[in-house]
C-alpha beads as a LAMMPS data file, in Angstrom:
LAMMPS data file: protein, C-alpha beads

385 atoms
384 bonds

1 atom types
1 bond types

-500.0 500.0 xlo xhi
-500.0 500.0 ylo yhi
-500.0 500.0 zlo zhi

Masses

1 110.0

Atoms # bond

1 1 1 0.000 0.000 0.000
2 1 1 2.945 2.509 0.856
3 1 1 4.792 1.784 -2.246
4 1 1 1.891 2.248 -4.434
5 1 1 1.101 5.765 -2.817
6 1 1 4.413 6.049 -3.400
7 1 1 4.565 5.514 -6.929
8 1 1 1.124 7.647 -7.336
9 1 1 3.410 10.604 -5.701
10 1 1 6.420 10.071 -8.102
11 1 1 3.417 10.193 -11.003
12 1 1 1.664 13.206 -10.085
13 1 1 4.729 15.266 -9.464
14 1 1 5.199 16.495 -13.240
15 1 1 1.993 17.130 -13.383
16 1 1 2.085 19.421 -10.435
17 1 1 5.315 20.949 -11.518
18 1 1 4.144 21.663 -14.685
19 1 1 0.815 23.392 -13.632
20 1 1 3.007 25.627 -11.536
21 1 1 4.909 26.885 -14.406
22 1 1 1.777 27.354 -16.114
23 1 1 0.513 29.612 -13.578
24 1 1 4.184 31.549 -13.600
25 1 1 4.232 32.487 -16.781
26 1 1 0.495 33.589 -16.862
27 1 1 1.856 35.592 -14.237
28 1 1 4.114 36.894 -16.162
29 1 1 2.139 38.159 -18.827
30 1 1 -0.436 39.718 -16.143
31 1 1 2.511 42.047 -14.725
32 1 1 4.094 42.852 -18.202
33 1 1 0.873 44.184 -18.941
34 1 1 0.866 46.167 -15.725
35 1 1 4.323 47.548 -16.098
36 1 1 3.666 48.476 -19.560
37 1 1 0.592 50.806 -18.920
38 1 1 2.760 52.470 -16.056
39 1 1 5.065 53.859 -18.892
40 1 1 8.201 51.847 -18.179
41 1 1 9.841 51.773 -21.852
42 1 1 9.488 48.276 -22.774
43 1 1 13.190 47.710 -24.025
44 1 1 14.581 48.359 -20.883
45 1 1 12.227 45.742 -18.863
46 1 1 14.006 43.332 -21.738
47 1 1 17.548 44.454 -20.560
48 1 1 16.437 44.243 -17.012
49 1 1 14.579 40.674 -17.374
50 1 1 17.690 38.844 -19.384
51 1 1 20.009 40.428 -16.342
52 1 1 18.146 39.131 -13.419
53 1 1 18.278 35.890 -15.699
54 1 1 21.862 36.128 -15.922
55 1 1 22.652 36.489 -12.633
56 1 1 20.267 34.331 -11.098
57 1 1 21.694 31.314 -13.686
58 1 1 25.116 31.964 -13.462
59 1 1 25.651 30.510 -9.846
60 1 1 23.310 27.496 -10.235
61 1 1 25.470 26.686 -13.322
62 1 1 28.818 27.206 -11.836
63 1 1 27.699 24.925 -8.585
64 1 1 25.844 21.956 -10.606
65 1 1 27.684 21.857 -14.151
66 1 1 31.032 23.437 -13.689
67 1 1 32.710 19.378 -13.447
68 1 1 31.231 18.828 -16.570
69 1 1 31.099 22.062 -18.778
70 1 1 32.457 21.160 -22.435
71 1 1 35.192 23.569 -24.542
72 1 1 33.816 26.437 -25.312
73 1 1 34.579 27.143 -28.700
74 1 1 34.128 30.030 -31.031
75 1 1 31.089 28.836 -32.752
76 1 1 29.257 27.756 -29.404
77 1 1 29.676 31.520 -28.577
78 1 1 28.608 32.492 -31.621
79 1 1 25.458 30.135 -31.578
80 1 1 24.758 31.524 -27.878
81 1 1 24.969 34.738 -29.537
82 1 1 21.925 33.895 -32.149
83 1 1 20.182 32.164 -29.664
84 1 1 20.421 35.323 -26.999
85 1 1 19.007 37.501 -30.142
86 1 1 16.074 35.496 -31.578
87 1 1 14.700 33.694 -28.466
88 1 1 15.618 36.424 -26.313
89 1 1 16.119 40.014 -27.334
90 1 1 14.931 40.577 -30.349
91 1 1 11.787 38.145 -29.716
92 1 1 11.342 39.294 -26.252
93 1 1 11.026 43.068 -27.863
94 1 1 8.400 41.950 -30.533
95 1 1 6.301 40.426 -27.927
96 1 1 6.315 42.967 -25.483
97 1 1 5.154 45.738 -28.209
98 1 1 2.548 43.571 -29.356
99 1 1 1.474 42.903 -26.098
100 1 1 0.825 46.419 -25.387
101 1 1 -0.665 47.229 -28.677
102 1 1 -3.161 44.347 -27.724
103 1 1 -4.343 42.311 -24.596
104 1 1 -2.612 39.689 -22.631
105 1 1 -4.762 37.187 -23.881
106 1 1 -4.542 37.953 -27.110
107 1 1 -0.659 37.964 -27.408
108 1 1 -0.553 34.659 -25.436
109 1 1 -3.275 33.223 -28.319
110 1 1 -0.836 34.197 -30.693
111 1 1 2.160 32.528 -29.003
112 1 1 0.738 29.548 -29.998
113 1 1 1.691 29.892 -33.576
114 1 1 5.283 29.181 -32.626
115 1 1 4.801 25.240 -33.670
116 1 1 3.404 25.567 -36.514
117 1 1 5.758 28.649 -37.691
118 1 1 8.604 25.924 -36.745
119 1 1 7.339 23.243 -38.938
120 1 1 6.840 25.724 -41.919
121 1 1 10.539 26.371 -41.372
122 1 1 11.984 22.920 -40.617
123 1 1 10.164 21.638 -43.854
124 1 1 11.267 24.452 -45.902
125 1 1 14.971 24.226 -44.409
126 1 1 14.516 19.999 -45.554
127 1 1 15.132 19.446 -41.406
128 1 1 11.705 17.833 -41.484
129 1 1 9.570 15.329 -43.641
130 1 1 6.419 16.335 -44.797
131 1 1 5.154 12.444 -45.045
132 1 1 1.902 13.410 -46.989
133 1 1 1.283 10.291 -47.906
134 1 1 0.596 9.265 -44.013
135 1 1 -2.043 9.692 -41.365
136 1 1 0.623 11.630 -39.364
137 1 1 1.839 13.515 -41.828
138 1 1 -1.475 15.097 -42.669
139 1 1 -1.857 15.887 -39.497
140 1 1 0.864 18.114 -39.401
141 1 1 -0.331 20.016 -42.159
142 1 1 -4.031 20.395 -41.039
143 1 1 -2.896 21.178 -37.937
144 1 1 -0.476 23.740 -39.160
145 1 1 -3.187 25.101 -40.987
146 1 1 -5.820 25.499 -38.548
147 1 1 -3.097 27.065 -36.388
148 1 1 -2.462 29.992 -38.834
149 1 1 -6.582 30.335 -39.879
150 1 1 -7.178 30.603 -35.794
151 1 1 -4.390 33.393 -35.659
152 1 1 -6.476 35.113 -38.963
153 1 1 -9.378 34.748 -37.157
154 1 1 -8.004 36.068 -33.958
155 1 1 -6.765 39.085 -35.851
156 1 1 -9.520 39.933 -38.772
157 1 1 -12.990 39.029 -36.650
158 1 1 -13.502 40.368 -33.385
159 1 1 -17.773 39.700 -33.002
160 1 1 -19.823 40.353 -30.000
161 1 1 -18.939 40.939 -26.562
162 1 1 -18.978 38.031 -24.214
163 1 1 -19.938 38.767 -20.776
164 1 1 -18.462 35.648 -18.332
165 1 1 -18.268 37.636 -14.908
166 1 1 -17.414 40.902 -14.049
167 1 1 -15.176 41.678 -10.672
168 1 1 -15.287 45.304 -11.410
169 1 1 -11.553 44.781 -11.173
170 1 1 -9.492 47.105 -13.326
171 1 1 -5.884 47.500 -12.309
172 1 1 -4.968 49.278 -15.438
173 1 1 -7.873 52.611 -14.372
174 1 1 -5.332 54.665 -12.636
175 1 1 -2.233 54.285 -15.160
176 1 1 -0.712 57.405 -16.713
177 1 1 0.828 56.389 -19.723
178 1 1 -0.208 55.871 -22.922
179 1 1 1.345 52.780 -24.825
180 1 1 0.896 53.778 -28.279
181 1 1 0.204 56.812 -30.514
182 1 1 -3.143 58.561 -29.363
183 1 1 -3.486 59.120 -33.376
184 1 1 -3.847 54.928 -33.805
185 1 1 -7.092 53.907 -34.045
186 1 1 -7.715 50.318 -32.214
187 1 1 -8.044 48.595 -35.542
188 1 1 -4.618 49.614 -36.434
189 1 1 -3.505 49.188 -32.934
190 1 1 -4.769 45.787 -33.933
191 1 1 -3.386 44.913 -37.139
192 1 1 0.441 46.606 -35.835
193 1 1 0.182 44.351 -32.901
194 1 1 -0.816 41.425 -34.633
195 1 1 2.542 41.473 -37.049
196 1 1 4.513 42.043 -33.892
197 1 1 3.261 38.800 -32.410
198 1 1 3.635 37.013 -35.685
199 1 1 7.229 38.312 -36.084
200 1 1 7.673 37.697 -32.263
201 1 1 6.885 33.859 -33.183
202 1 1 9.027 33.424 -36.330
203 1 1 11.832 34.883 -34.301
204 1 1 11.294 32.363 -31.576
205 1 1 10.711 29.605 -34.326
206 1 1 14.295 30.668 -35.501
207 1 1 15.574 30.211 -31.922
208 1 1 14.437 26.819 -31.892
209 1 1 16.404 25.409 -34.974
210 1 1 19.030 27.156 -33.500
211 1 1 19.441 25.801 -29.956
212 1 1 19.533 22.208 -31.525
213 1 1 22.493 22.946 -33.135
214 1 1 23.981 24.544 -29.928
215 1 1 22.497 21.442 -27.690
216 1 1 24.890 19.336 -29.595
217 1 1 28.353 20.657 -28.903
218 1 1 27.057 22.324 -25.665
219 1 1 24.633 19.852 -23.803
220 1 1 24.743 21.737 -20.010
221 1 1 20.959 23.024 -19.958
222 1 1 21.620 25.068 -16.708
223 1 1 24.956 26.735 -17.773
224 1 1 23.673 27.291 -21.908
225 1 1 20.503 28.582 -20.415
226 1 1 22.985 31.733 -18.269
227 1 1 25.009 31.803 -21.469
228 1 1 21.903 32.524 -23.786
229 1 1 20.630 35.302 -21.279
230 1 1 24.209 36.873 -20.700
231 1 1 24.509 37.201 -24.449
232 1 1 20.643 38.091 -24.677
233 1 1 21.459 41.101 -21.648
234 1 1 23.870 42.558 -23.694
235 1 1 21.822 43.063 -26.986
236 1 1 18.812 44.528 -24.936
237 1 1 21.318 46.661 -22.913
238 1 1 22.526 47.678 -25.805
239 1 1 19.272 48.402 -28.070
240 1 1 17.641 49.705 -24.686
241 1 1 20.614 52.436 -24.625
242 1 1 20.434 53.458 -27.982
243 1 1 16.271 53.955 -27.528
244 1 1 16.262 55.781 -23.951
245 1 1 18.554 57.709 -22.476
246 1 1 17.068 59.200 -19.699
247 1 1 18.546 57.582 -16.664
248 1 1 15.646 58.247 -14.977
249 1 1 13.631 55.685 -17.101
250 1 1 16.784 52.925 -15.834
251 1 1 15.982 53.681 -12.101
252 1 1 13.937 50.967 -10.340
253 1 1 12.336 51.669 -7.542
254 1 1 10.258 49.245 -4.696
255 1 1 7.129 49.108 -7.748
256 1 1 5.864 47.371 -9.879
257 1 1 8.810 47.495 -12.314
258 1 1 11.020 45.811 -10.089
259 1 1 8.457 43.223 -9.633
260 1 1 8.057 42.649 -12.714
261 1 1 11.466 42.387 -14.328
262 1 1 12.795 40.221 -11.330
263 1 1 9.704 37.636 -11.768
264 1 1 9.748 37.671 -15.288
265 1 1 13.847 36.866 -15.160
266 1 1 13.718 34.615 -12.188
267 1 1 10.532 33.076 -12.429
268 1 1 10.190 32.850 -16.359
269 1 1 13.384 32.719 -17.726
270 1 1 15.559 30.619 -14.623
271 1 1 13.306 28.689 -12.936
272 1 1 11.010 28.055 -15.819
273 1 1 13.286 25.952 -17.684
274 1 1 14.903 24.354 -15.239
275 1 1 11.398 22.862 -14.477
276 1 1 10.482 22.613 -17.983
277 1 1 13.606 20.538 -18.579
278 1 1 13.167 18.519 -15.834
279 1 1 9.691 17.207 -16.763
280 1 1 10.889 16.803 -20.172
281 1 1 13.639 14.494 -18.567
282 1 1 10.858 12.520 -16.889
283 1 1 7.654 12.395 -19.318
284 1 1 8.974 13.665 -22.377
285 1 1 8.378 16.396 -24.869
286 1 1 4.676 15.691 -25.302
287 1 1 4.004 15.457 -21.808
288 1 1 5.234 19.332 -21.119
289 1 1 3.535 20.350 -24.640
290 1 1 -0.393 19.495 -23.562
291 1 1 0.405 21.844 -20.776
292 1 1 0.427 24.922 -23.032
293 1 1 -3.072 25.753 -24.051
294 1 1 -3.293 25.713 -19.744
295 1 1 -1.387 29.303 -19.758
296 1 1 -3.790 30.558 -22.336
297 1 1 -6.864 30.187 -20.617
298 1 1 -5.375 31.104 -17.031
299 1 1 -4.633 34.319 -18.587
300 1 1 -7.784 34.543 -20.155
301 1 1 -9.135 34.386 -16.945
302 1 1 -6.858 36.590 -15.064
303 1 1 -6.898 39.525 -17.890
304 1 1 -10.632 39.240 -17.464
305 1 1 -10.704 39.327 -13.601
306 1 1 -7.866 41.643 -12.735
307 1 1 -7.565 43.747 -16.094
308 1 1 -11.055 44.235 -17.362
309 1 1 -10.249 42.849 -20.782
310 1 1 -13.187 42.169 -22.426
311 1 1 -13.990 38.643 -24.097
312 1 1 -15.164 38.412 -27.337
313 1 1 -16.627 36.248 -30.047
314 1 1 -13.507 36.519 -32.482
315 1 1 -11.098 35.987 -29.554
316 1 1 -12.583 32.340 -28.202
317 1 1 -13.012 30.955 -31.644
318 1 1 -9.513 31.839 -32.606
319 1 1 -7.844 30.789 -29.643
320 1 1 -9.462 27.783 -29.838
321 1 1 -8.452 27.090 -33.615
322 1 1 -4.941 27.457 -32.905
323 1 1 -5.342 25.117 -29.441
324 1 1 -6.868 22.540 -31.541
325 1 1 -4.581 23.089 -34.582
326 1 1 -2.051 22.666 -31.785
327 1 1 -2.937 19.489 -30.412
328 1 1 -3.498 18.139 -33.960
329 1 1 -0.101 18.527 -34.766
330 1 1 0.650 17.178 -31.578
331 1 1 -1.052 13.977 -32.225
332 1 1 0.594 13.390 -35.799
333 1 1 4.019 13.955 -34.345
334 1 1 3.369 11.364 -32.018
335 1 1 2.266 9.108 -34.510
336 1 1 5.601 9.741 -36.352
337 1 1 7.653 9.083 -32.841
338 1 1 6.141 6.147 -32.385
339 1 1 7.127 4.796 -36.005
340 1 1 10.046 6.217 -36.079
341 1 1 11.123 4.447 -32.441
342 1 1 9.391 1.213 -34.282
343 1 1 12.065 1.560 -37.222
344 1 1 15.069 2.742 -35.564
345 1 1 16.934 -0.930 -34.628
346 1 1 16.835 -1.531 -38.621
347 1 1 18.328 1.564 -39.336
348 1 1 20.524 1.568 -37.024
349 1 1 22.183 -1.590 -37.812
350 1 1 22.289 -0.611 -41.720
351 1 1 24.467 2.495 -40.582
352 1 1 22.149 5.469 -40.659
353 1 1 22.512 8.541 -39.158
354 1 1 20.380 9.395 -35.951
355 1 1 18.212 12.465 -35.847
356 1 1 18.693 15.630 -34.026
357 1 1 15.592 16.262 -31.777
358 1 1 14.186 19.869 -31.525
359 1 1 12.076 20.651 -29.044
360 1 1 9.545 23.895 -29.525
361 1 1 7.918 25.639 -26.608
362 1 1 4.783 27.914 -27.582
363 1 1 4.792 30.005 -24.367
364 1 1 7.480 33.139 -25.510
365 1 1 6.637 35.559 -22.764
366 1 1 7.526 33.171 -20.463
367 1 1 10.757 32.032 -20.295
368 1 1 12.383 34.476 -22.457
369 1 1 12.932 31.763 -24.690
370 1 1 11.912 29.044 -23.025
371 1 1 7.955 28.520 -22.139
372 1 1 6.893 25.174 -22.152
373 1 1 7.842 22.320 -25.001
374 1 1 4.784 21.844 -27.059
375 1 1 6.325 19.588 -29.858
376 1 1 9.383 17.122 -30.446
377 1 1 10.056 18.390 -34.508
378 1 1 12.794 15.685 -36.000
379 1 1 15.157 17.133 -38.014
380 1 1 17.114 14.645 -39.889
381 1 1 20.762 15.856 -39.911
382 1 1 24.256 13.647 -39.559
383 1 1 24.928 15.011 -36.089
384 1 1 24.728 13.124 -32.680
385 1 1 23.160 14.057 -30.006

Bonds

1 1 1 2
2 1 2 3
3 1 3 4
4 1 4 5
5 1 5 6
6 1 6 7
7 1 7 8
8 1 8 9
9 1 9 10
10 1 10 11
11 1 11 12
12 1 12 13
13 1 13 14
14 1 14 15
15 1 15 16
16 1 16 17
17 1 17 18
18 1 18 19
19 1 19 20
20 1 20 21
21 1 21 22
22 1 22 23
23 1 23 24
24 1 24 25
25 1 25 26
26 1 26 27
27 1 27 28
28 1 28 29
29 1 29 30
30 1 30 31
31 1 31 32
32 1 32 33
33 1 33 34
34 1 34 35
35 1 35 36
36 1 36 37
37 1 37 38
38 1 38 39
39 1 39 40
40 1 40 41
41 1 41 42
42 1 42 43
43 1 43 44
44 1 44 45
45 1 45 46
46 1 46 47
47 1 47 48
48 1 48 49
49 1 49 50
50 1 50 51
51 1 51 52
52 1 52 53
53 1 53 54
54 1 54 55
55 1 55 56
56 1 56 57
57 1 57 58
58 1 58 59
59 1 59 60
60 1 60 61
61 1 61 62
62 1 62 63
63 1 63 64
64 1 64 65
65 1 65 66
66 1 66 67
67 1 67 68
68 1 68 69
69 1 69 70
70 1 70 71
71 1 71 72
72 1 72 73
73 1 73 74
74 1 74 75
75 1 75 76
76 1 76 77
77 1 77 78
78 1 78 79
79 1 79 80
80 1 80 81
81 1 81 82
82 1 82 83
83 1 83 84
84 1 84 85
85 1 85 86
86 1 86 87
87 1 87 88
88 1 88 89
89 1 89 90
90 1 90 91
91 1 91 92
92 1 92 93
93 1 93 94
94 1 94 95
95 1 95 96
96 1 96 97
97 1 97 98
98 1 98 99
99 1 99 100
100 1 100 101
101 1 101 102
102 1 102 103
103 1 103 104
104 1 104 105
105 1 105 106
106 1 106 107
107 1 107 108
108 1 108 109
109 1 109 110
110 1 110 111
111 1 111 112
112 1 112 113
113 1 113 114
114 1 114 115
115 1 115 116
116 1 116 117
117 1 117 118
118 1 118 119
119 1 119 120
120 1 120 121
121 1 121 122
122 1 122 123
123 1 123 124
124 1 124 125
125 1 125 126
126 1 126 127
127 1 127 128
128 1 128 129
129 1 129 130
130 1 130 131
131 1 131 132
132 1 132 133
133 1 133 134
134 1 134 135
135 1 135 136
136 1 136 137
137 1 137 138
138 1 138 139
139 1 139 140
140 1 140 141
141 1 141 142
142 1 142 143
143 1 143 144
144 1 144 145
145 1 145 146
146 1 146 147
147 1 147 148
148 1 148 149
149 1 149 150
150 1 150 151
151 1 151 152
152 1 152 153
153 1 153 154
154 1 154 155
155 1 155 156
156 1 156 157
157 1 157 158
158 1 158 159
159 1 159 160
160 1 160 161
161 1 161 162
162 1 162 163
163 1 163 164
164 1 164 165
165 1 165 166
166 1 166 167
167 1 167 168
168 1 168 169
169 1 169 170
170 1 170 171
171 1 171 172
172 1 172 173
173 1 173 174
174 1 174 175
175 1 175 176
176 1 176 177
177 1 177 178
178 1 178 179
179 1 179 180
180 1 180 181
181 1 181 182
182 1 182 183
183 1 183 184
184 1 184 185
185 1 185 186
186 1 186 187
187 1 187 188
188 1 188 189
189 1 189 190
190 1 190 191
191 1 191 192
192 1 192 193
193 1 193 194
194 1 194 195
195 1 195 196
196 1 196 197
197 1 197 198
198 1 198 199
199 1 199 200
200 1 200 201
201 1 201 202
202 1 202 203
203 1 203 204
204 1 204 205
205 1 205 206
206 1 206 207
207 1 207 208
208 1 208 209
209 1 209 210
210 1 210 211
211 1 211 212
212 1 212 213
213 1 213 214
214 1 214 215
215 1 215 216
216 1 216 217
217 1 217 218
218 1 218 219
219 1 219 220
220 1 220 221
221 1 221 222
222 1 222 223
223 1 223 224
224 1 224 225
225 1 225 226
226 1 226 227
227 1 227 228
228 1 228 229
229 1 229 230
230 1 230 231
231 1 231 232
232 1 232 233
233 1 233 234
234 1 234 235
235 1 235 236
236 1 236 237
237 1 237 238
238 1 238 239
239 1 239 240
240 1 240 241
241 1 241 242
242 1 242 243
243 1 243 244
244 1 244 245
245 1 245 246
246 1 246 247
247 1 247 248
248 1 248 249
249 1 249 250
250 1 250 251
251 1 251 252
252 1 252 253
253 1 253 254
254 1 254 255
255 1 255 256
256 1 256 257
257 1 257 258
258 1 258 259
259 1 259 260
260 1 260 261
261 1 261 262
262 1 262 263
263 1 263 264
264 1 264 265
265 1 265 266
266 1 266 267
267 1 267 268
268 1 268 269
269 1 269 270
270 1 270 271
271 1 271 272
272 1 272 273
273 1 273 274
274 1 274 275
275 1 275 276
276 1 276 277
277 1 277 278
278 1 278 279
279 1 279 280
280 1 280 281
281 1 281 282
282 1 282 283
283 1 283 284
284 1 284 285
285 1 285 286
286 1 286 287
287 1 287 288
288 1 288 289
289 1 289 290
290 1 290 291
291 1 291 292
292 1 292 293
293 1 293 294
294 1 294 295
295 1 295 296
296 1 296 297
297 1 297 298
298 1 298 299
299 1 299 300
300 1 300 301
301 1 301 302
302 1 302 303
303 1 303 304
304 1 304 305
305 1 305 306
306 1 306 307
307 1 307 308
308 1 308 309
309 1 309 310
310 1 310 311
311 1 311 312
312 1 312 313
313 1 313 314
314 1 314 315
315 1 315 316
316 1 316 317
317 1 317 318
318 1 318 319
319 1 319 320
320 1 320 321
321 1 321 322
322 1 322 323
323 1 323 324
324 1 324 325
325 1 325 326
326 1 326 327
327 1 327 328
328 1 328 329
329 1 329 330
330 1 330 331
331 1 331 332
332 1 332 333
333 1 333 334
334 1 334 335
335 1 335 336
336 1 336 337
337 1 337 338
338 1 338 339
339 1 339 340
340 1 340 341
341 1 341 342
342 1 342 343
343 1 343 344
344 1 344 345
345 1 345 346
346 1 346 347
347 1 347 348
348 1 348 349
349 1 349 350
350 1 350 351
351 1 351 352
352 1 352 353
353 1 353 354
354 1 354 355
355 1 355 356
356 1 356 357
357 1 357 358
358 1 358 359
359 1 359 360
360 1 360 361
361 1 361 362
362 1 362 363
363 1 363 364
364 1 364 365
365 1 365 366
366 1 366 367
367 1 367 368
368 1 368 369
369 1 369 370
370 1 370 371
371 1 371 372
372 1 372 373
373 1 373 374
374 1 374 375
375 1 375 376
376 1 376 377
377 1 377 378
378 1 378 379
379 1 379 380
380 1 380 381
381 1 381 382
382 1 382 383
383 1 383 384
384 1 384 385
């Protein structure tokens, strides 16, 4: 009896551990809202986020990985330097504006492009097999597809008003900044925010393809993970100096700024994956990718309890295009796992080549880079792993 309660304990705790980091990184997105209607200049909570990441990494890699950390060669630097820019700074930026221009909600929606944006890319970069002529490989595509018509729908229909509850909440009322021109009209606001988040995802798509390569020849997740945010700190340092230079706007007082960038950097970028990795360790890619749709309705919720976003029509059909164009690809990549596992003693023993595994997290906000894996792509290369 004690070993099987046991056992039900050792089962339950990825799900538990990934529900929490869920609930972070709708978190996150909640506050990044907030500190963007107090009139913090978004680069800088970039620059600030991917520091706090930095330092809060660095020691945790030096304690755990520093008996084990490979040669660090020019082209691992320069691969942390890609990596840093596309799944941190220059993503992170693109997000951040489109998640002003828009809601919380509906930038999170939008996240969830990042699979199918991957697959468009691995397919056209011949890492991955379309397979047409199988159940799975359909399935990628109509998944794919219904990803990118939820995202049109998202953008192009907005419909009536949705009323769920009302909390009479609203801790945006008493901010003092405007986020964007007073001359755009919300449909522009709309459309400008919408190509953010889609060029927020194809930069994070980018990052993906990327950090396979650097995975090989650098396998320390902990001690890549400080490298990737120490290179991604001194882009948005960099870009953040160049855009403000009051000093004042740098300062960071006991507020909601601090808050904000020291959650988003601790919570979201270090602890995030470190949690993320470590259920992917236990269950699998798959296992941490069902999770995803989770932070898209928790900040649903919160947006419409805390921030008075209103729900409508447009919003909960599109979301829930992508979530099932999501889960659709989900299911044909499994399919192709599963044969692919079923075929891989043949192969082996005529000599091929094993595959490099990619694995794509939809949630951007969260972890910097890093949200939570919602798909294993294969990309057929002659590396190891």
């Amino acid at each position: 009896m004690g070993r099987s309660c046991e056992m039900v304990v050792e089962e339950m705790k990825p799900v538990v551990v990934m529900i929490i980091v869920q609930v972070a990184y709708a978190g996150v997105n909640i506050v990044y809202k907030l500190v963007a209607n107090d009139g913090m200049n978004l680069r800088l909570v970039v620059a600030y986020r991917f520091l706090f990441a930095t330092a809060f990494m660095a020691p945790f890699a030096f304690i755990l990985e520093r008996k084990k950390w490979p040669k660090i060669t020019w082209m691992v630097l320069f691969q942390a330097f890609c990596c840093g820019l596309f799944g941190g700074s220059l993503g992170q930026n693109l997000y951040l504006e489109s998640l002003a221009l828009t809601s919380a909600t509906y930038a999170s929606a939008m996240a969830n492009l990042i699979p199918a944006m991957t697959f468009i890319l691995a397919v056209s970069l011949g890492l991955e097999r379309l397979n047409w002529g199988t159940r799975a490989g359909k399935a990628k595509v109509v998944g794919t597809l219904l990803g990118i018509g939820g995202a049109m729908l998202l953008t192009f229909y907005k419909g009536v008003e949705v009323e769920i509850w009302s909390t009479n909440v609203n801790l945006l009322h008493n901010q003092n900044a405007t986020i964007s021109s007073p001359n755009h009209t919300e449909s522009s606001r709309l459309l400008l925010g919408s190509l953010l988040a889609v060029c927020s995802c194809l930069s994070y798509a980018l990052w993906l393809i990327l950090q396979a390569k650097m995975g090989e020849a650098y396998p320390c997740h902990c001690s890549s993970t400080a490298l990737m945010s120490f290179m991604a700190s001194i882009q948005a340092v960099a870009f953040g100096l160049c855009m403000e230079r009051d000093w004042n706007q740098w300062k960071l007082g006991w507020n909601i700024r601090l808050l904000t960038v020291a959650f988003a950097g601790i919570i979201g970028t270090g602890l995030g994956v470190t949690l993320i990795a470590w259920c992917g360790r236990k269950r699998g890619a798959l296992f941490t990718a069902v999770f995803n749709p989770l932070m898209l309705v928790l900040v649903a919720i919160a947006g419409s309890l805390v921030l008075d976003e209103k729900l409508h029509l447009g919003s909960i059909l599109g979301a829930g295009l992508i979530v099932c164009g999501l889960y659709v690809v989900l299911w044909g990549k499994g399919k192709e796992m599963k044969m692919m596992n079923q075929s891989m003693p043949s192969k082996t023993s005529r000599g091929s080549k094993p595959a490099i595994s990619v694995v794509i997290t939809s949630s951007m906000d969260d972890n910097g880079f890093e949200n939570s894996n919602t798909n294993r792509n294969t990309m057929h290369g002659s590396a190891h792993h």
